[in-house]
C-alpha positions as CSV (number, residue, x, y, z in Angstrom):
1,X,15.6,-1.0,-0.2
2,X,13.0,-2.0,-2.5
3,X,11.3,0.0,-5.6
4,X,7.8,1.3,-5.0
5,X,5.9,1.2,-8.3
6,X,1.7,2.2,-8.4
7,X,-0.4,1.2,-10.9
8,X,-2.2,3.1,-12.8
9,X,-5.8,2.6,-10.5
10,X,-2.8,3.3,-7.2
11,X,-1.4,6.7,-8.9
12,X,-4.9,7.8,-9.0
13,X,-6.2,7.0,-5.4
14,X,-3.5,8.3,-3.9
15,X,-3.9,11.4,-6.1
16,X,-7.3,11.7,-4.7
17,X,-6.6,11.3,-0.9
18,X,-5.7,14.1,1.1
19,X,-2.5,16.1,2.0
20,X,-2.0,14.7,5.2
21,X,-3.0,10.7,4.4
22,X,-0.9,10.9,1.3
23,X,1.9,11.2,3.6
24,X,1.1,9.5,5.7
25,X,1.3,6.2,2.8
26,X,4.1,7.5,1.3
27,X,5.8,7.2,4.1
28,X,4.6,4.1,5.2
29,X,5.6,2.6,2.1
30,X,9.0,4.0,2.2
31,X,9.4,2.7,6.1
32,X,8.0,-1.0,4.7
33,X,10.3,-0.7,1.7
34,X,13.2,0.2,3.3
35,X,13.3,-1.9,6.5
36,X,10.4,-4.3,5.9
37,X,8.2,-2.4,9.4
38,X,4.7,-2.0,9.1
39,X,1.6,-3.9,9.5
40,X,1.4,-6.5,7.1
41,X,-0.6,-9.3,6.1
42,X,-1.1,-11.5,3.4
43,X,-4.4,-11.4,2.1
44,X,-6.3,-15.0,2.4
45,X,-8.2,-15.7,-0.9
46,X,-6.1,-14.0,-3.4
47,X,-2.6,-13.2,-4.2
48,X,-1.1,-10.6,-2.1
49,X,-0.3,-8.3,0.8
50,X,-2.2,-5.8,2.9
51,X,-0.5,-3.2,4.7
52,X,-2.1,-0.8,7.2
53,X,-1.7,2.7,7.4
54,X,-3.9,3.9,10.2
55,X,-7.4,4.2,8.8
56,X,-6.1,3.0,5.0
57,X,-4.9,0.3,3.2
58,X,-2.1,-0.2,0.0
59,X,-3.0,-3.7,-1.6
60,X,0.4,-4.9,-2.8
61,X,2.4,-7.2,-4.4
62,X,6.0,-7.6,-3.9
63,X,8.8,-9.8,-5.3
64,X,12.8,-9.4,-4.2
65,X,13.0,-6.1,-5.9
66,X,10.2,-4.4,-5.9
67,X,6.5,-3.5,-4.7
68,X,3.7,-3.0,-6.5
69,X,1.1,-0.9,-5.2
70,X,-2.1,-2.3,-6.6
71,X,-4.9,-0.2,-4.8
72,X,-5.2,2.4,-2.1
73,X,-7.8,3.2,0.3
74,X,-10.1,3.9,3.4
75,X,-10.8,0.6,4.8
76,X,-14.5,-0.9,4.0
77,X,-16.6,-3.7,3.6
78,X,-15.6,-3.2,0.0
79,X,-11.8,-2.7,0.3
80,X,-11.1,-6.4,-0.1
């Protein structure tokens, strides 16, 4: 299992997001953290992953260890 860590920018979208979708990531992370499931992309133009969470998204990064949650939120034109 790897560590889930949010930045600071992370900590407070998903503060912001509703009961029900904050569960919904959290557990999504956990499920992607523990046995590597999930939709999951890397992102083309930058460093970094995408992975989809019904009508969200968790920018992350991720090394052997650990995964750092960069950005959450609804997808947009803008989320990217």
């Amino acid at each position: 299992m790897k560590t889930i860590v949010f930045s600071t920018a992370a900590a407070r979208d998903l503060d912001r997001l509703p009961d029900q979708a904050r569960n919904q990531i959290t557990e999504g992370l956990v499920s992607y953290a523990v046995s590597g499931n999930g939709d999951v992309k890397k992102l083309k133009g930058r460093d970094g992953y995408r992975l989809r969470i019904g009508e969200y998204r968790v920018l992350f990064d991720e090394d052997m260890t650990t995964i750092l949650a960069v950005y959450i939120g609804r997808r947009t034109s803008t989320t990217y």
